[in-house]
C-alpha positions in Angstrom: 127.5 131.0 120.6 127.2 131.3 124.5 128.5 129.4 127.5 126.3 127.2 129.4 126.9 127.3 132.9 125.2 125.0 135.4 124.4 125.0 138.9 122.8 121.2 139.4 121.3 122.3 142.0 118.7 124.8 139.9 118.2 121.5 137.3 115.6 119.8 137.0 114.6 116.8 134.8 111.1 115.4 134.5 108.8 113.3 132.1 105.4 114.1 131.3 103.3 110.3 130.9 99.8 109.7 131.1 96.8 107.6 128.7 95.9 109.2 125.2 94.1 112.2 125.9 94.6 113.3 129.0 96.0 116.7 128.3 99.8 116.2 128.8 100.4 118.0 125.5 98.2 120.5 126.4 99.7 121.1 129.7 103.1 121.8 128.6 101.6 124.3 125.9 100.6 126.0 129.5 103.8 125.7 130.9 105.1 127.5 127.9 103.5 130.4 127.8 103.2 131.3 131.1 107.1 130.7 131.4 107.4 133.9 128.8 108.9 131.3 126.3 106.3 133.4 123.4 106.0 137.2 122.6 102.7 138.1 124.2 101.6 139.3 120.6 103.3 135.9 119.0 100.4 133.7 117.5 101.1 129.7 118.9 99.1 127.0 117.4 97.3 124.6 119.9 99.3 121.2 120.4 102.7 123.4 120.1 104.6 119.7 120.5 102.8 118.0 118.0 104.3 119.5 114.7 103.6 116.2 112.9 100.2 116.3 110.8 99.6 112.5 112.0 100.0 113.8 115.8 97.3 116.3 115.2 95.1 114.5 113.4 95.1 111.6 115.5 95.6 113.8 118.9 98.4 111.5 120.1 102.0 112.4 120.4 103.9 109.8 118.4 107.3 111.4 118.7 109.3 112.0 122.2 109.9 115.7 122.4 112.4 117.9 124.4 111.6 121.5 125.7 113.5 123.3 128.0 111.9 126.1 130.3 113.2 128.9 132.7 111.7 129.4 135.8 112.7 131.6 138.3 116.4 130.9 137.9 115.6 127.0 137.4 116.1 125.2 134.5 112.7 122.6 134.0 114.2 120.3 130.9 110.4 118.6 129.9 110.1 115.2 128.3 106.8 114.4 126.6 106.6 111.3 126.1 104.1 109.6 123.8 101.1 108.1 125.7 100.0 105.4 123.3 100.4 101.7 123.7 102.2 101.4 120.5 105.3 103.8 121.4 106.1 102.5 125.0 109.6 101.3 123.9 110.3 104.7 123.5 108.2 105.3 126.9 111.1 103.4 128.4 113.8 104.8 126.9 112.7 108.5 127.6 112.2 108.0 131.2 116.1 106.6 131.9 117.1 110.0 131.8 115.1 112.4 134.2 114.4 112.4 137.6 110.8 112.6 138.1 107.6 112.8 136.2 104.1 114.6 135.7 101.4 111.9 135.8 98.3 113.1 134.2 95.3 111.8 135.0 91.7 112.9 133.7 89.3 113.9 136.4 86.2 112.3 134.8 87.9 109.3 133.8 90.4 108.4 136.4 93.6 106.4 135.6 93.3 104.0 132.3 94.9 100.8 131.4 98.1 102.2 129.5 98.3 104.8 133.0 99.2 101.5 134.5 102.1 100.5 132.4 103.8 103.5 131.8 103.5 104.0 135.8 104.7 100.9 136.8 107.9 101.4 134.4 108.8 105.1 136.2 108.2 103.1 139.4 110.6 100.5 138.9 113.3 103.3 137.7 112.6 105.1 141.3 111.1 108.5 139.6 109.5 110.4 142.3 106.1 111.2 140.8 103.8 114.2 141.2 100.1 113.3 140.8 98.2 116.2 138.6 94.5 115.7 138.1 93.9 117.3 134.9 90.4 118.8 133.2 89.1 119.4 136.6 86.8 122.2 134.9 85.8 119.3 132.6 82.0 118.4 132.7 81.4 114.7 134.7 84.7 115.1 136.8 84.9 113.7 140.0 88.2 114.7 141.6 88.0 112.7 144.4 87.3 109.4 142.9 90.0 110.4 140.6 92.4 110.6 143.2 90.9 107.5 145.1 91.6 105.0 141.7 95.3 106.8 141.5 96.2 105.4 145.5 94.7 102.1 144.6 96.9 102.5 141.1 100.0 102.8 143.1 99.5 100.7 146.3 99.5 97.9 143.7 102.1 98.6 141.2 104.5 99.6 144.1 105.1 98.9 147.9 107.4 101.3 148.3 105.9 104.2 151.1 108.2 107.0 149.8 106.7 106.8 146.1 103.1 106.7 146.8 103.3 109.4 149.6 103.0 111.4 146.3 102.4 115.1 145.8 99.4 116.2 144.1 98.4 119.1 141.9 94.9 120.1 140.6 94.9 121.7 137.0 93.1 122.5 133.8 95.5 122.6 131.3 92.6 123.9 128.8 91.7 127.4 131.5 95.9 127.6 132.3 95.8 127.1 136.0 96.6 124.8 138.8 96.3 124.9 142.2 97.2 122.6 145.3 93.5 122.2 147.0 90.5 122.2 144.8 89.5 125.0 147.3 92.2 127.5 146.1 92.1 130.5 143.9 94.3 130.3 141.2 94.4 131.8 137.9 98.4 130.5 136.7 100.3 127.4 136.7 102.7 128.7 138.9 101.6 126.0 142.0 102.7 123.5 139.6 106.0 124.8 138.9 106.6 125.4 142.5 105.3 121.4 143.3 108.1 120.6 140.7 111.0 122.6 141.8 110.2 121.3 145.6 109.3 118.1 144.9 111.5 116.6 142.0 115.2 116.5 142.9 118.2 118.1 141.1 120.4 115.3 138.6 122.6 113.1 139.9 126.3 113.6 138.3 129.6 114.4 139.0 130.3 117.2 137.1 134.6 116.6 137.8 134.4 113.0 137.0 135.2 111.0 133.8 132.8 112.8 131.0 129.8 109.9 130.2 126.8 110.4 127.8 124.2 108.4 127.0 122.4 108.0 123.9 118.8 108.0 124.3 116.6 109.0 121.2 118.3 110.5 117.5 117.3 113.1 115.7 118.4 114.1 112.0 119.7 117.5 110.5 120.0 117.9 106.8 122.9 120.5 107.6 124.7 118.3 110.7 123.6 114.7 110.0 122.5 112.7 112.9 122.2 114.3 116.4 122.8 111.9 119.3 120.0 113.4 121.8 120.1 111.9 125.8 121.5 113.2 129.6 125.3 113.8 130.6 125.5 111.4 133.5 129.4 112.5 134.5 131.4 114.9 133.6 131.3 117.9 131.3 131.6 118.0 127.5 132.6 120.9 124.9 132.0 121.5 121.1 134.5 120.9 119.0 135.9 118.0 121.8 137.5 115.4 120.6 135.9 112.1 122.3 135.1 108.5 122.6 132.7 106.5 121.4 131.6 103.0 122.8 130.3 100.9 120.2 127.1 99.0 120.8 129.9 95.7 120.4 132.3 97.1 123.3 134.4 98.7 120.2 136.2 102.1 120.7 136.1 104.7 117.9 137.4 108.3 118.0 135.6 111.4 117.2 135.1 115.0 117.8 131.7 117.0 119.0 131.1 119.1 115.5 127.6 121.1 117.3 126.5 120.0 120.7 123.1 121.4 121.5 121.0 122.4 124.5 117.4 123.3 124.6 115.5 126.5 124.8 111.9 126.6 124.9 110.9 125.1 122.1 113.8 124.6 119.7 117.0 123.6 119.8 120.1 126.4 120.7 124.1 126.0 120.0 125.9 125.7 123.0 129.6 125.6 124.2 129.8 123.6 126.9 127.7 121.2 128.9 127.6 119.6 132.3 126.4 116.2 134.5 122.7 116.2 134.4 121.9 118.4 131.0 120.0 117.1 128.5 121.9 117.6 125.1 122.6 116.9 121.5 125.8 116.1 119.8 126.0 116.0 116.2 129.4 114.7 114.7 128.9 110.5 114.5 127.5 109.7 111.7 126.9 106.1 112.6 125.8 106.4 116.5 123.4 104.5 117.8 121.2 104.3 120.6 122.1 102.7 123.9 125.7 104.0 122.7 128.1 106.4 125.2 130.1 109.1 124.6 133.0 109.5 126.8 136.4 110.9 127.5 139.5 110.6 125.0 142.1 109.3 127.8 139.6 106.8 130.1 136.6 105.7 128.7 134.0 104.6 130.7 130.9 102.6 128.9 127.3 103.0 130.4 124.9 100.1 130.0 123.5 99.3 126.9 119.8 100.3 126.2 118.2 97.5 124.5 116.2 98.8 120.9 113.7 96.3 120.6 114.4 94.2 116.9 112.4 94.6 114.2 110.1 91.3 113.5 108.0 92.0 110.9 108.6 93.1 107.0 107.4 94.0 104.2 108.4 95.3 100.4 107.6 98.6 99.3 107.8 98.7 95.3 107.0 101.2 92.6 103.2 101.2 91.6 102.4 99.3 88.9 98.7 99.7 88.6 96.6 101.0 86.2 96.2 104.3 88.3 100.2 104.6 88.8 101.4 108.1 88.5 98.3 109.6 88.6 98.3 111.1 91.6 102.0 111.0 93.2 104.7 113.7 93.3 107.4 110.9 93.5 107.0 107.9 91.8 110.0 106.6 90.4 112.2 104.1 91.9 115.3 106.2 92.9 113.2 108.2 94.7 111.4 105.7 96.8 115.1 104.0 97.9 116.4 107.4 98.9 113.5 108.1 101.3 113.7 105.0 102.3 116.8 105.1 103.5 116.9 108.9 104.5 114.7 107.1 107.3 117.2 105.0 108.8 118.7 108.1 110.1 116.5 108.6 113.1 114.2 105.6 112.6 116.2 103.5 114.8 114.3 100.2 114.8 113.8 100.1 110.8 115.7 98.1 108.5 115.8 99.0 105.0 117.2 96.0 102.2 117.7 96.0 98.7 116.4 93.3 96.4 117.1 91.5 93.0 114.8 93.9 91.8 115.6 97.4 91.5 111.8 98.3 92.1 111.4 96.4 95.0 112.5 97.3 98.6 112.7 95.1 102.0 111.3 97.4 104.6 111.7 95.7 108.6 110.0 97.3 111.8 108.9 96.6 115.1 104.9 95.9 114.3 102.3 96.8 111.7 101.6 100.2 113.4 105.4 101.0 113.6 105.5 100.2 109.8 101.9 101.8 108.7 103.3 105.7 110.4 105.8 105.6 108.5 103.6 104.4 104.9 101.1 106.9 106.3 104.1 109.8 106.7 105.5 109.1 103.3 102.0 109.4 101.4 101.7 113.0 103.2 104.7 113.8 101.2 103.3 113.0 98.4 105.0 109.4 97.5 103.5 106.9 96.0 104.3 103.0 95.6 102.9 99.8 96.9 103.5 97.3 99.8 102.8 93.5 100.5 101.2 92.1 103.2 103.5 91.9 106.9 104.7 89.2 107.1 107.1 87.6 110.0 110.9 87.5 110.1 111.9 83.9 110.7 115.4 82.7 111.5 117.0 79.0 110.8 119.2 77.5 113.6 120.5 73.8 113.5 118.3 73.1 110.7 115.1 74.5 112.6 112.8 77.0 112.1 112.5 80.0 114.6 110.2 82.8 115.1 109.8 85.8 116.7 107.7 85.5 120.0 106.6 88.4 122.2 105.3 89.4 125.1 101.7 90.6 124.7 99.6 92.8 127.9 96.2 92.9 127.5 94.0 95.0 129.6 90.4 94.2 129.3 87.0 94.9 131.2 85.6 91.6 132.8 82.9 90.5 130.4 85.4 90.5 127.4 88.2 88.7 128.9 86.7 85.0 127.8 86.4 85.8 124.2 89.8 87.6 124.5 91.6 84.6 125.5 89.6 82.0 123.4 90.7 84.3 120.2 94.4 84.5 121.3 94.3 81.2 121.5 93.3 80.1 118.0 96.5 82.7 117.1 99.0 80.5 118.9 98.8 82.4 122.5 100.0 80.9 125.9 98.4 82.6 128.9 101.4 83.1 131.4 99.2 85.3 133.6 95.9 86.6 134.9 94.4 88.2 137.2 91.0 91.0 137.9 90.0 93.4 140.6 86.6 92.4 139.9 86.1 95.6 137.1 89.1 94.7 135.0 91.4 91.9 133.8 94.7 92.2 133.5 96.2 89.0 131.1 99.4 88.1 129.8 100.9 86.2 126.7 103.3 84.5 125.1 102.4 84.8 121.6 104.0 84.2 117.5 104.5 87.8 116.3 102.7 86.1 113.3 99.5 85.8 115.5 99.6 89.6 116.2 99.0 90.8 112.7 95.7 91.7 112.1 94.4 91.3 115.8 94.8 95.3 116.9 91.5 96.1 114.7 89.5 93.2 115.6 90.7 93.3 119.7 89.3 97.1 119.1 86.4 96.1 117.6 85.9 92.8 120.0 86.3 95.1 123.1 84.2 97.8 122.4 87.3 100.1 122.5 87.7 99.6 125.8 90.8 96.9 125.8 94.3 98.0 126.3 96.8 96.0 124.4 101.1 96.3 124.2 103.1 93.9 123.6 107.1 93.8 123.7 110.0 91.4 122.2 110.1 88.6 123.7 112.9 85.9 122.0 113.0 83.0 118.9 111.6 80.3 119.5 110.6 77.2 117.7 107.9 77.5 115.1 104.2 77.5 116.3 102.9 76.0 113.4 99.9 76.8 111.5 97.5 79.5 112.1 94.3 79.3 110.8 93.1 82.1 108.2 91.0 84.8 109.9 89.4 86.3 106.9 87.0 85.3 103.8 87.7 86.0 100.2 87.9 89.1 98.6 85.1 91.2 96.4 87.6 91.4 92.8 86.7 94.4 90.3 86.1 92.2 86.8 87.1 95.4 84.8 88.1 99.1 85.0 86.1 101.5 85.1 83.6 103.6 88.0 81.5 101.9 90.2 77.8 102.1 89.8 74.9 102.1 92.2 72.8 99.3 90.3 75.9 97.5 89.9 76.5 97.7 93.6 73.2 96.8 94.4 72.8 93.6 92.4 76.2 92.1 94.3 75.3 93.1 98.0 74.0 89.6 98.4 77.8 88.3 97.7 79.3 90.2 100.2 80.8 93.7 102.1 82.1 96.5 99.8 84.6 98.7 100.7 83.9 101.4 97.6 81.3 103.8 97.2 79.5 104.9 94.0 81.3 106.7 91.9 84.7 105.3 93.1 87.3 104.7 90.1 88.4 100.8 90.0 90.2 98.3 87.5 90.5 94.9 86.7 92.0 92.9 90.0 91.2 95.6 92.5 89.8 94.6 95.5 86.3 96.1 96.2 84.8 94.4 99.1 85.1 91.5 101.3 83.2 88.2 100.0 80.9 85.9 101.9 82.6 82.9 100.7 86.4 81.5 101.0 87.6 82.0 97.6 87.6 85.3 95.7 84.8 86.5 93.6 85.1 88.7 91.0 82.4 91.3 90.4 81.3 93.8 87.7 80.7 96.7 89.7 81.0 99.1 86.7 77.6 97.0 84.8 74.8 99.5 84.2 71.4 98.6 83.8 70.3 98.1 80.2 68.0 100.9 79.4 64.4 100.2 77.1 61.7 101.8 76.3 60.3 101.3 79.3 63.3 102.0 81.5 65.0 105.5 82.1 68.6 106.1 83.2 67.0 108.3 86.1 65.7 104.5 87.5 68.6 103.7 89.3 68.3 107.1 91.3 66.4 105.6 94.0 68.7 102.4 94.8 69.4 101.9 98.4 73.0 100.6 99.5 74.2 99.5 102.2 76.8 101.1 103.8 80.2 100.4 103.2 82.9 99.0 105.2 85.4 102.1 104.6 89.0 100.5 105.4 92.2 102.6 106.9 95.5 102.4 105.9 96.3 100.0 109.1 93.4 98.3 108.2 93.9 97.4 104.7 97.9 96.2 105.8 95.8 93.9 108.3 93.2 92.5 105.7 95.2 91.6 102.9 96.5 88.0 101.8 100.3 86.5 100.3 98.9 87.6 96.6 97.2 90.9 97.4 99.0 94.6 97.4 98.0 98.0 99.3 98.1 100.3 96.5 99.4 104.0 98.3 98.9 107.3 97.0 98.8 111.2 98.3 95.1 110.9 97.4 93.7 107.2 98.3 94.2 103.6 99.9 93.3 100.9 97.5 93.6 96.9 97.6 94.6 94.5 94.7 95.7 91.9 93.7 99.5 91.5 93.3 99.5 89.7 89.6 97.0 91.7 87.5 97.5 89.6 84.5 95.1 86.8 85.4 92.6 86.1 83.3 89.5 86.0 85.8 89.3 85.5 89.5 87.3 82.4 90.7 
């Protein structure tokens, strides 16, 4: 182990936020590199902070991640942050404990939507911002207009003249350089790094005072358990200390530092000791949460508690049952679904994991359908497979009434689709609290029954053309909106098991949208397409044509189908009803029906 000493001065602390896209992971790849943190011969994937296969197949960042780089005697601790919609809690969290931040903005598409919230949030917090306008090299950018829609950007999110007197940097994170005029020669990211050291101020911390560390994001290690992961604010802290911790409840507990943790580059190093302003982790509370502090034996001091966002939706996650089951999974059985299960609780802060009467079935709670379909969509990877019901709402009784979870939904739309936006959200329960457009845009807020989100993210995407921006936070319980209509028609039922064939396909196009192709495997109760009626129908998609004498099997060859509806995992969680199952295996999505025992489907 070495010592870790710290001059606060040489420390600095910064956030990387910007939209989907816009080369923030990229960037810090360049920062990487050029700081000497690989061997010049050392091969590094692209993406070096995405290490999940979800984050690189869907180019996001999905998971907060902490690097730590030298630079000419200063120490540049980097947060990237994830930059969709979906993971702003985290957003929120992540940015309590630096000092500044890198916004990225795309030269050929200027500042987007989810630019303005995560913005507006470092804003509030005080974070002195440095402006870098990213693919520069990029064919269609424009700079300057860029730049113009970033001052209009902060002249309304913010009044205050310190924060939008902001520096700016001009990069391609793709060609490694940056530069501080879009005249200059520069073949490095070095005018970067100086812009940061010069611009972004050192921590704030008493390193003397009362120790005081808060608890920010958790990580899990199969060797140390949990690791509490966030910024000393006071004091100093050693490993093997024996410490306080202050209990979500105001509850004291004792404990002692078994690893504490500082960061190097890209992973993770042991450390000795720590000071005010590092960014650290602490393994040796097995139950720590976040929002929690860490603080001295003799006087402890409790920071304020992060709020974690409930979970308001659940669903069960049971052991396949199909026809198909344990075809195609590694782990199938029941005692090995509950131990992943709960393995996730670990550093899946805002899941809930429940037994029930059954020993097959498991409650799963989370924050929303997307929150709930990474984690279906991680576990599958692995090679798990089971089945899930539809999401459904977490209601509460109180005085003999009914409550439900409401939140706050932000929708960010272009002009011509905010009327259908609003008359949609309305038929889901939606009270408009806010609106207002700067004549390109609309910006719109809700009140809304978390029941009224499920199954809207798809069809907002669709309705908007991809251009809408939706996020939505908890808001409280309230009393019980009442009904909401049924979005959806009936379902397309296989009649019997088998593989679906062209004529078959063809002869039932008339009832309806399929969602298999030719050749796809189905049995009896599986859901094959979407009907054009309200009740389901069940179809014979297996039937072949009956061959004569004047027929050959080769007929068939030149029927024309149309094309299917193919449907994602998120999408499939979104379409199905109370009696219908998603079916999840390492090699396939599939639909059914929940009771496969019934006779025929109407």
């Amino acid at each position: 182990m070495k010592t870790m000493t710290r001059n606060i001065e040489k420390l600095r602390n910064i956030a990387i936020i910007a939209h989907v896209d816009h080369g923030k992971t990229t960037l810090v790849d360049c920062m990487l590199k050029q700081s000497g943190a690989f061997r010049e011969n050392q091969h590094v994937q692209e993406r070096v902070l995405d290490s999940n296969d979800l984050e690189k197949e869907r180019g996001i960042t999905i998971l907060a991640k902490n690097i730590s780089i030298d630079y000419k005697g200063y120490t540049i601790n980097v947060v990237d942050t994830p930059g969709h919609a979906d993971f702003g809690g985290e957003v929120e969290r992540v940015l309590g404990m630096v000092d500044g931040a890198l916004l990225i903005v795309d030269a050929a598409e200027g500042p987007m939507p989810q630019t303005r919230f995560v913005l507006s949030k470092a804003l509030e917090l005080g974070l002195r911002i440095i402006v870098v306008i990213n693919k520069i090299d990029k064919k269609g950018a424009d700079p300057d207009r860029a730049l113009d829609k970033v001052f209009d950007l902060f002249t309304e999110l913010t009044d205050n003249e310190e924060l939008i007197d902001f520096p700016i940097v001009y990069a391609s994170s793709l060609m490694g350089f940056a530069k501080n005029e879009l005249d200059d020669d520069s073949t490095t990211i070095e005018p970067l790094m100086e812009c940061i050291v010069k611009n972004i101020k050192p921590p704030k911390g008493d390193v003397n005072a009362n120790l005081q560390f808060h608890v920010t994001t958790l990580d899990y290690n199969e060797y140390v358990g949990r690791i509490a992961i966030g910024r000393i604010i006071n004091g100093c802290i050693k490993s093997q200390e024996q410490v306080s911790l202050i209990k979500a409840d105001g509850s004291i507990t004792r404990g002692k530092v078994v690893k504490l943790f500082g960061f190097k580059d890209l992973g993770r190093v042991e450390i000795q000791e720590a000071f005010a302003g590092d960014i650290v982790g602490i393994a040796g509370f097995a139950d720590i949460q976040i929002g929690e502090t860490i603080s001295s034996l003799s006087n402890p001091e409790a920071l304020p508690l992060i709020k974690i966002d409930e979970p308001t939706l659940q669903m069960n996650f049971s052991v396949n049952d199909s026809p198909f089951a344990g075809q195609e999974g590694k782990f199938v059985t029941s005692r090995q679904l509950r131990k992943r299960l709960y393995d996730e609780l670990e550093k899946n802060v805002s899941l809930r994991v429940e037994d029930t009467d059954s020993t097959d079935v498991f409650r799963v709670s989370g924050r929303g359908e997307l929150h709930l379909g990474i984690l279906i969509e991680t576990m599958r990877r692995e090679g798990y497979e089971f089945q899930v019901s539809k999401p459904e709402v977490i209601f509460k009784e109180e005085n003999g009434e009914t409550l439900e979870p409401y939140e706050n939904l932000i929708v960010d739309v272009p002009d011509n689709f905010a009327g259908s936006t609003i008359e949609r959200l309305a038929s889901r329960k939606a009270q408009m609290t806010d609106m207002h457009s700067n004549g390109i845009r609309t910006h719109l807020k809700f009140n809304i029954p978390a029941r009224g989100l499920i199954g809207f993210r798809n069809e907002f995407i669709r309705m908007t053309k991809g251009e809408g921006i939706m996020y939505h936070t908890f808001n409280k319980y309230d009393v019980y909106a009442g009904d909401i209509p049924r979005q959806r028609s009936g379902s397309l039922i296989a009649h019997e098991e088998g593989e679906a064939i062209p004529y078959a396909l063809h002869q039932f196009e008339d009832r309806g949208v399929f969602f298999v192709t030719p050749k796809t495997k189905v049995y009896k109760g599986m859901i094959v397409g979407e009907g054009n009626r309200q009740q389901d129908i069940a179809v014979n998609v297996c039937k072949t044509k009956k061959l004569t004498n004047m027929r050959s099997a080769t007929a068939d060859v030149m029927v024309t189908l149309q094309a299917p509806r193919i449907m994602s995992l998120e999408e499939c969680l979104e379409y199905i009803s109370d009696d219908e199952l998603v079916e999840v295996t390492p090699q396939n999505v599939r639909m059914r029906k929940a009771d496969l025992t019934r006779t025929r489907f109407n």
